[in-house]
C-alpha positions in Angstrom: 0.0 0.0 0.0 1.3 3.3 -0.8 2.6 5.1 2.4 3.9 8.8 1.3 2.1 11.3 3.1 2.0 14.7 1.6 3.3 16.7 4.6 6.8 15.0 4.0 9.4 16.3 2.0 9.6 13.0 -0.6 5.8 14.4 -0.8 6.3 17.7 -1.9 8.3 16.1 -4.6 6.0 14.3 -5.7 3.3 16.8 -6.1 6.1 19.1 -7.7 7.1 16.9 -10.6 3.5 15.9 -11.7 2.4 19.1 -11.2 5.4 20.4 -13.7 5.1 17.3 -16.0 1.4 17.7 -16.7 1.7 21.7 -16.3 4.1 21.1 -19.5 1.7 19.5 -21.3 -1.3 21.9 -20.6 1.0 24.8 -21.0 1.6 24.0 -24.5 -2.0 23.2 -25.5 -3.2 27.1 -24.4 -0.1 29.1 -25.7 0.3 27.5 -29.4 -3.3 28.9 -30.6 -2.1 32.7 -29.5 1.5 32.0 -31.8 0.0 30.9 -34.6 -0.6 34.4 -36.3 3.1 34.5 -35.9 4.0 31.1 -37.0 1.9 31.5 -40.5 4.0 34.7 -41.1 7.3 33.5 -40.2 7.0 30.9 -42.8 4.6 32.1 -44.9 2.3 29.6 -44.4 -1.5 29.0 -45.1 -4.3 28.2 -42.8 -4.0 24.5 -43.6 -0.9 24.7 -41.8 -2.0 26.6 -38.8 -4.8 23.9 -38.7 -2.2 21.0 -39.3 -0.2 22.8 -35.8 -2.5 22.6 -33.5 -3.9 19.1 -35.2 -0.8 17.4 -35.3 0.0 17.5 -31.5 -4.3 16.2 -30.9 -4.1 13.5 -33.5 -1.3 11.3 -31.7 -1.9 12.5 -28.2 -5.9 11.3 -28.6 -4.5 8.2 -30.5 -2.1 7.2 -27.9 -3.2 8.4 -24.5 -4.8 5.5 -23.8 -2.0 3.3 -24.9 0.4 5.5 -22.6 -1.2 4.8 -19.5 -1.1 0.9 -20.4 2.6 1.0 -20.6 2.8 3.0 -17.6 1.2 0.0 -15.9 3.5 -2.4 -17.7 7.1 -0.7 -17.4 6.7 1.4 -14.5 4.5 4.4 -13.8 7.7 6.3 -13.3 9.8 5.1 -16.2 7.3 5.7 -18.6 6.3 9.5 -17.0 10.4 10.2 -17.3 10.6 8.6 -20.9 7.5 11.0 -21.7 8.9 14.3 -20.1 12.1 13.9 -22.3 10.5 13.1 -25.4 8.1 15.3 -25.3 11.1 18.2 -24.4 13.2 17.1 -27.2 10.0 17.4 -29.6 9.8 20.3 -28.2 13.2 21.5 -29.2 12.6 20.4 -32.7 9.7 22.6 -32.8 11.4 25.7 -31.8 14.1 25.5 -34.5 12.1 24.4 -36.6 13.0 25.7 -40.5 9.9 25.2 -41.8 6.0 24.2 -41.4 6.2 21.1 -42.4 9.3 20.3 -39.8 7.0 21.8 -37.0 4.3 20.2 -37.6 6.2 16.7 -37.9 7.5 17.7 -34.2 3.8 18.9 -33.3 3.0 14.7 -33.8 6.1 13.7 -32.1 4.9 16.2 -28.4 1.9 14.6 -28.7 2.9 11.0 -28.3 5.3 12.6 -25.6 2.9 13.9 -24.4 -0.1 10.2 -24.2 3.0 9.2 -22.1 3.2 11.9 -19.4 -0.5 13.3 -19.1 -2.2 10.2 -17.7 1.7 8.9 -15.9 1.3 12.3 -13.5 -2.1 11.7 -11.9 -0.9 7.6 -11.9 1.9 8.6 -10.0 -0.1 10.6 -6.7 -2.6 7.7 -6.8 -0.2 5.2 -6.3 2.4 7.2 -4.2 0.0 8.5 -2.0 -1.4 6.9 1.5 -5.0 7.2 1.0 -5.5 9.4 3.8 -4.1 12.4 2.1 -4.7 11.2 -2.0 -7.8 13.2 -2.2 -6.1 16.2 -0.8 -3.0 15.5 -3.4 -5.1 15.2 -6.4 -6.9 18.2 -5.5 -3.8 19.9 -5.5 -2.6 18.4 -8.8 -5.8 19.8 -10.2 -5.7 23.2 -8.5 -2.1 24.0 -9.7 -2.9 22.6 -12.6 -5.4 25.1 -13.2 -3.1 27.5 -12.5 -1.1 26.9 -15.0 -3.8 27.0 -18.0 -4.2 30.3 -16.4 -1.5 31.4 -16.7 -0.6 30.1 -20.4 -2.5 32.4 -22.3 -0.4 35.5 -20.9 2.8 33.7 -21.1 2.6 32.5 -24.8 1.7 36.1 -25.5 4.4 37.8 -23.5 6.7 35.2 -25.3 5.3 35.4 -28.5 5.9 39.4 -28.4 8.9 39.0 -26.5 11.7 36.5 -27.7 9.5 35.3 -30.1 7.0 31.9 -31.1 10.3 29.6 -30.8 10.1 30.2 -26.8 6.5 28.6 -26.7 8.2 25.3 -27.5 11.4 26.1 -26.2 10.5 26.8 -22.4 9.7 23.5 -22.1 13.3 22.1 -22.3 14.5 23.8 -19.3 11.3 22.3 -17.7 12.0 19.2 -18.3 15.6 19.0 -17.4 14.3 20.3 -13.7 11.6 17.6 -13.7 12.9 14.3 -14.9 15.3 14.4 -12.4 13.8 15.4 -9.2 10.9 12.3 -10.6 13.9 9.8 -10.8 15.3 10.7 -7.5 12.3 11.2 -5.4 9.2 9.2 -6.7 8.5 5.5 -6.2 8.4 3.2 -9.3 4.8 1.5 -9.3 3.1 -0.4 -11.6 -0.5 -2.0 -12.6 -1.6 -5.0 -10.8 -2.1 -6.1 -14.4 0.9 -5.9 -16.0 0.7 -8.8 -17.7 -0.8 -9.8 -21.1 -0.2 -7.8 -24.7 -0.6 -4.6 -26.0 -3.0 -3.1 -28.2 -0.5 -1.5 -30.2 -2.6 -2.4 -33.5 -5.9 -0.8 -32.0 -3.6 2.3 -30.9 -2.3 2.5 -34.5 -5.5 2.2 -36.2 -6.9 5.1 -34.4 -4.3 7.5 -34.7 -4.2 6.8 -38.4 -8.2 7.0 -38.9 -8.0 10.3 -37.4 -4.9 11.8 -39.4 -6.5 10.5 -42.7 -10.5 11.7 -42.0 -7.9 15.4 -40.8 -6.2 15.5 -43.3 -9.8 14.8 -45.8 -11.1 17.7 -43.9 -8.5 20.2 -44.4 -7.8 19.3 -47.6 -11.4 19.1 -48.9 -11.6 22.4 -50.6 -8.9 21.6 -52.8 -10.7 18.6 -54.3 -7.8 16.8 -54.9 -8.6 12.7 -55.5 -6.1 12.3 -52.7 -8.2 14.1 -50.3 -11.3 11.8 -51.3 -8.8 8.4 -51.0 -7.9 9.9 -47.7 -11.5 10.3 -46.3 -11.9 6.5 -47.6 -9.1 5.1 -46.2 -9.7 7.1 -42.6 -13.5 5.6 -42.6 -11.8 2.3 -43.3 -8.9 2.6 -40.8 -12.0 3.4 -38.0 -14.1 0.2 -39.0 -11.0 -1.8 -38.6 -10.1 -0.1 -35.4 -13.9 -1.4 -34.2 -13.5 -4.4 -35.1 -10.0 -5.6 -33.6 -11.3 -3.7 -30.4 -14.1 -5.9 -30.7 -12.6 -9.4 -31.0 -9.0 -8.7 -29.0 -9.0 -10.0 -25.7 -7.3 -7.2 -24.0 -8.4 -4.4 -26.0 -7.3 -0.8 -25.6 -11.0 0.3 -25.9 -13.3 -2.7 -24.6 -16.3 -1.7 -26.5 -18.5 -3.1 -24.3 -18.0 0.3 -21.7 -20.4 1.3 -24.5 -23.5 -0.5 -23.4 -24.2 1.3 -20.4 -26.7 4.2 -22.5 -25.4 6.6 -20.2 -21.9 6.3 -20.7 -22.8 6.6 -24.7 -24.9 9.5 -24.1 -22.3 11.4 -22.4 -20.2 11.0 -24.4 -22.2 12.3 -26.8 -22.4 15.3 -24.9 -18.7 15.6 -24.4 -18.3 15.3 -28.3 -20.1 18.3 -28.8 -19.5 20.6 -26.0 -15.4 19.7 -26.5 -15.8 20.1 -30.3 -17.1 23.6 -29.9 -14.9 24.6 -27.3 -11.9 23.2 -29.5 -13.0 25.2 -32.7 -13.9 28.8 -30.6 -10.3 28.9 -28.9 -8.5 28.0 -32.0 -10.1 30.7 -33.7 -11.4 33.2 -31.6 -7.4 33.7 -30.9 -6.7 34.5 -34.8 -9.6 36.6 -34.7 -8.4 38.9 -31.9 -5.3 39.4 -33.8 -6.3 39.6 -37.4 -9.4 41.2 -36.8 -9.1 43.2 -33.7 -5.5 44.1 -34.7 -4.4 43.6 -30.8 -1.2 41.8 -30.2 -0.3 38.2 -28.9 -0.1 39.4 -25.7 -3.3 40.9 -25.4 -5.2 37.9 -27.1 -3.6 35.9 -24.8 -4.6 37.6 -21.3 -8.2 38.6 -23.2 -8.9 35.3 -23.2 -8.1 34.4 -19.3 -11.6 35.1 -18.1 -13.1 31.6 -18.9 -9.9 29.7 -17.5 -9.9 31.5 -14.0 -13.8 30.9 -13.9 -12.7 27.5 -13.9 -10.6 27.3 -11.6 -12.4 29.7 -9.1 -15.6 27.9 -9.6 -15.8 24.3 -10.7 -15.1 22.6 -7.4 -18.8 24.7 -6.5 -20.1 23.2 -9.7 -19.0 19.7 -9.3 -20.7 19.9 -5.7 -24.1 22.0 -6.8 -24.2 18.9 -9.3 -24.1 16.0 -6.7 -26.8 17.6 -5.1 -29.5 18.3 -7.8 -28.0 15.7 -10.1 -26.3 16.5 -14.0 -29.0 16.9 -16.2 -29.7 20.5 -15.5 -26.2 21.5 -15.2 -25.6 20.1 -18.2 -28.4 21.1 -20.2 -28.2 24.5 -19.4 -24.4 25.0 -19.2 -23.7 24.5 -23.3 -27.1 26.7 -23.7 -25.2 29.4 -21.2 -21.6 28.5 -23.6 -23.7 28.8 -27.0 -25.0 32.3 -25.9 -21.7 33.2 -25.1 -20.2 32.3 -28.7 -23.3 34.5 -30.1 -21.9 37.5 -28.0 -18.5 36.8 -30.0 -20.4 37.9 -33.0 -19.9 41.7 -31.7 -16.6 41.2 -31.7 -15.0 42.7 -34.9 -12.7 45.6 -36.0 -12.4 48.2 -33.1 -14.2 46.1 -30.4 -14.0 47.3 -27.0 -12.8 44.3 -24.3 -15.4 45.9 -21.9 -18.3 46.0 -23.9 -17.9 43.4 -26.6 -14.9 40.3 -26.0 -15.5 40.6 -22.0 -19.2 40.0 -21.9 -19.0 37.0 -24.2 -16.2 35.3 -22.4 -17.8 35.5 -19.1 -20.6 34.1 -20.1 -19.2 31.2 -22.4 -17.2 31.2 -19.2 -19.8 30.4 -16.9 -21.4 28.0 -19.1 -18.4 25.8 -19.2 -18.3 26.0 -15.5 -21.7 24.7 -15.1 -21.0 21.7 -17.3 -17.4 20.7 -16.9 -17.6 18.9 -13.3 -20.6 17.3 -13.8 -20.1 16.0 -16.9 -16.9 14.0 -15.7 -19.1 13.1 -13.0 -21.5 11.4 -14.8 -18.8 9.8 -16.7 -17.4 8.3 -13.6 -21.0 7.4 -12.4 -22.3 5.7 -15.7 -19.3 2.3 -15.1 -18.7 0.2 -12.4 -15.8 1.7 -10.1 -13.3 -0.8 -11.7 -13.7 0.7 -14.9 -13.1 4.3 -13.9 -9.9 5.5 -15.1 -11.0 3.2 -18.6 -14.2 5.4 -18.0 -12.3 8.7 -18.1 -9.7 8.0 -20.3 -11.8 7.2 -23.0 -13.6 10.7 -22.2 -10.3 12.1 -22.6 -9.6 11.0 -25.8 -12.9 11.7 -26.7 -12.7 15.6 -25.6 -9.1 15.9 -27.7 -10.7 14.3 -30.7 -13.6 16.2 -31.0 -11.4 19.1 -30.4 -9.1 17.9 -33.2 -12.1 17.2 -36.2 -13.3 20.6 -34.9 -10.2 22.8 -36.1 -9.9 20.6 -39.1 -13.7 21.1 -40.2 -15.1 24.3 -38.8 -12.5 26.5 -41.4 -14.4 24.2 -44.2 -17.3 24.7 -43.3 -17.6 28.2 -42.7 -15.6 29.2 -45.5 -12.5 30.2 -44.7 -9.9 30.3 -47.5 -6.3 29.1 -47.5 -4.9 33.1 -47.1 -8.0 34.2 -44.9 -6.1 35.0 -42.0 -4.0 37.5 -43.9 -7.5 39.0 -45.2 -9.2 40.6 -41.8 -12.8 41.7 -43.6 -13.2 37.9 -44.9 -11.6 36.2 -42.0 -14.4 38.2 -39.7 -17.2 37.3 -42.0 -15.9 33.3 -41.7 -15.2 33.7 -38.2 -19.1 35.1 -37.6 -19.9 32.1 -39.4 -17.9 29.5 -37.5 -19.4 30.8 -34.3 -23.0 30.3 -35.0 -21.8 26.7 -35.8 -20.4 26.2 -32.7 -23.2 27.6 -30.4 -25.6 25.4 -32.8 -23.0 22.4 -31.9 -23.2 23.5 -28.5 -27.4 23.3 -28.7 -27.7 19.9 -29.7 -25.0 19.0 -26.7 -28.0 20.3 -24.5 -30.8 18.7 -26.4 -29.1 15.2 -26.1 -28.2 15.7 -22.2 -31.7 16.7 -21.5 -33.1 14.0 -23.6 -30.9 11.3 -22.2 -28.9 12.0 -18.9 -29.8 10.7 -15.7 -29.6 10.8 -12.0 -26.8 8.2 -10.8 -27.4 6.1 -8.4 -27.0 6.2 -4.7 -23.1 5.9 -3.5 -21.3 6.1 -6.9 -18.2 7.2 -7.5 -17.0 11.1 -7.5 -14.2 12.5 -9.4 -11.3 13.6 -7.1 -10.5 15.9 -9.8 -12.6 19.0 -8.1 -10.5 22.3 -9.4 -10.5 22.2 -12.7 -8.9 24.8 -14.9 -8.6 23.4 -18.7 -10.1 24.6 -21.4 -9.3 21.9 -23.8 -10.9 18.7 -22.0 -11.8 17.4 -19.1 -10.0 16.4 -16.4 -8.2 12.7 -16.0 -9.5 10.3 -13.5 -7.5 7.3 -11.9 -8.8 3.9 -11.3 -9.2 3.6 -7.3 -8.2 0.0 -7.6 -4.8 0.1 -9.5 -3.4 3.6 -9.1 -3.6 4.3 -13.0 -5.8 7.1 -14.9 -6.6 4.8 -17.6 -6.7 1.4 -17.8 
């Protein structure tokens, strides 16, 4: 049984080097959409290759987060945490020199399997370091500081973007790192799964990541109309019906598909795909806007946009609880209604907006809706399997939340008509942007409609995330399985 108590000093370690591993990972995912103006005028790229950025990174960290928590059980929660918080630095590194697009966005794909390794390896490591008296409180704390740090991206990548330039968003991580792997080898206790035994699903892994690059890649590409682009949307379709069916007839599959035949587990996920989806598209966007558009800087796109983070973090730990007591449906019927009205309000924001009177008012209330419908929909996640299954449970809503996110900034500039040099055009950008925001809030409707329509009480004494204070933007938070220490299974 794990015997660390937080109060010692091996315990403040602990908390310190999952808190910077995972605060690495976070940072990254809230600072690149603010550099990206930047990025596409460095190299004189077009928005397929903003879009291919930001996707690149999603499509192997949804792909392989599940498959990194495995091998965490298998090898070593803390070998495979260290193995991911040097990989994903020297990916890192590659990004920042990068010499052109296409270089970054190979190193985008490589921080994202870094980064599968050492996201679900951090919480692993408190649950199974920990003496349960004081896991609660460390998780907590991992998911308060944690929150912090998404707070705190936003300004930073903007400063840095202003400052020494886009290269520093990758590059800070490298002296990150080299303070983190370290103090982890020295001061955190190997552990592993109590099934670390059988084979890996490295097919089923494989087959997703590639299903999602190839239906990406369709998405991005469609306006071209390129043949490839239609033998790509084929062969993406196909690579998903194969990854069903080896799920379905493997023994020990990554996915067992059978977490699906509890309805409410299907129909929150559901919810999570549409809620995450529009959250996804409005932060990669909304960012370009408030620099093409607006004509503000980096910086100031970056803190304009703190409002709905700190909401978060000031507030979810009320929501979560408000939640347990009058049940999810509500919260999460009316909390993408709240974050839909709140992407409506974005359509005042254009050339010359006030913060005060036009981007303000719209954050705080997208804000508030996310707030509403964060906690309880990880609660209801948690509540809709048996307690064995929970960190299978959440994982699978993580990946979920990153691939929704991920077809969301591949299809929304498609769909609302955004050109390949629109972000150099500020008049059409604003008019695609107007667009792409009454396609998220409709998104966000039908999240509501299906919550209403399907979510339901739990039942009486079932699990609650320990995940309280949460401060993402970008998906919900990780859970670990009580039984084996591990956030995914």
């Amino acid at each position: 049984m794990p015997d660390v108590r937080l109060a010692s000093p091996q315990g403040r370690w602990i908390l310190f080097t999952t808190v910077l591993g995972s605060g690495m990972a976070l940072l990254d995912s809230t600072v690149v959409n603010v550099a990206l103006p930047h990025i596409g005028e460095d190299f004189d790229a077009d928005l397929a290759a903003l879009q291919w950025t930001v996707n690149a990174y999603l499509v192997t960290l949804a792909g392989l987060i599940l498959l990194g928590g495995a091998l965490g059980d298998r090898y070593g929660r803390r070998r495979v945490f260290v193995v991911g918080v040097l990989w994903f630095a020297t990916a890192s590194l590659l990004c920042g020199i990068a010499p052109n697009e296409y270089v970054l966005i190979a190193a985008r794909a490589l921080q994202g399997a870094g980064g599968a390794l050492l996201t679900p390896g951090s919480l692993a490591l408190i649950q199974a370091s920990f003496h349960p008296d004081d896991r609660g409180r460390a998780v907590g704390l991992w998911s308060g500081f944690g929150g912090i740090g998404a707070a705190v991206g936003p300004f930073l990548g903007g400063w840095l973007v202003d400052g020494p330039g886009w290269r520093w968003v990758f590059l800070i991580n490298v002296p990150l790192a080299l303070l983190c792997a370290p103090v982890a080898v020295r001061h955190v206790p190997e552990s592993s799964g109590a099934r670390a035994e059988g084979h890996f699903d490295v097919l089923g892994a494989a087959l997703g990541a590639i299903a999602l690059a190839l239906v990406t890649y369709a998405l991005i590409g469609a306006g071209d109309g390129s043949p490839l682009v239609v033998v790509s949307a084929v062969a993406g379709l196909a690579a998903a019906v194969a990854f069903v069916r080896v799920e379905k007839r493997r023994p020990d599959p990554m996915m067992p598909l059978e977490i699906f035949a509890s309805r409410q587990f299907s129909a929150v996920n559901g919810v999570t795909l549409c809620v995450y989806a529009a959250f996804g598209g409005f932060f990669f966007l909304a960012a370009l806007q408030l620099q093409v558009v607006v004509g503000w800087s980096a910086l100031a796109a970056g803190t304009a946009l703190l409002p709905t983070t700190v909401l978060m973090l000031l507030l979810s730990a009320r929501s979560g609880e408000l939640a347990d007591r009058i049940g999810p449906r509500l919260p999460l019927t009316v909390g993408p209604l709240l974050a839909a009205a709140g992407m409506l309000l974005m359509l005042r924001v254009g050339p010359d907006a006030s913060y005060a009177t036009d981007v303000l008012p719209a954050l705080l209330v997208l804000g508030l809706g996310m707030v509403t419908l964060v906690a309880p929909l990880t609660a209801s996640v948690l509540a809709s399997v048996d307690t064995a299954r929970a960190g299978l449970a959440s994982g699978v809503n993580n990946a979920a939340a990153r691939a929704a996110g991920l077809l969301a900034v591949a299809a929304l500039p498609l769909l609302a008509g955004m050109g390949p040099e629109s972000f150099r055009q500020p008049a059409r950008f604003d008019a695609a942007f107007d667009r792409a925001m009454l396609l998220c809030a409709g998104i966000l409707v039908i999240g509501a409609v299906l919550a209403a329509a399907t979510v339901r009480r739990p039942e009486p004494g079932c699990r609650r995330p320990e995940c309280r204070t949460h401060g993402s933007v970008a998906v919900p938070p990780l859970e670990a399985d009580p039984r084996r220490g591990s956030s995914i299974a």
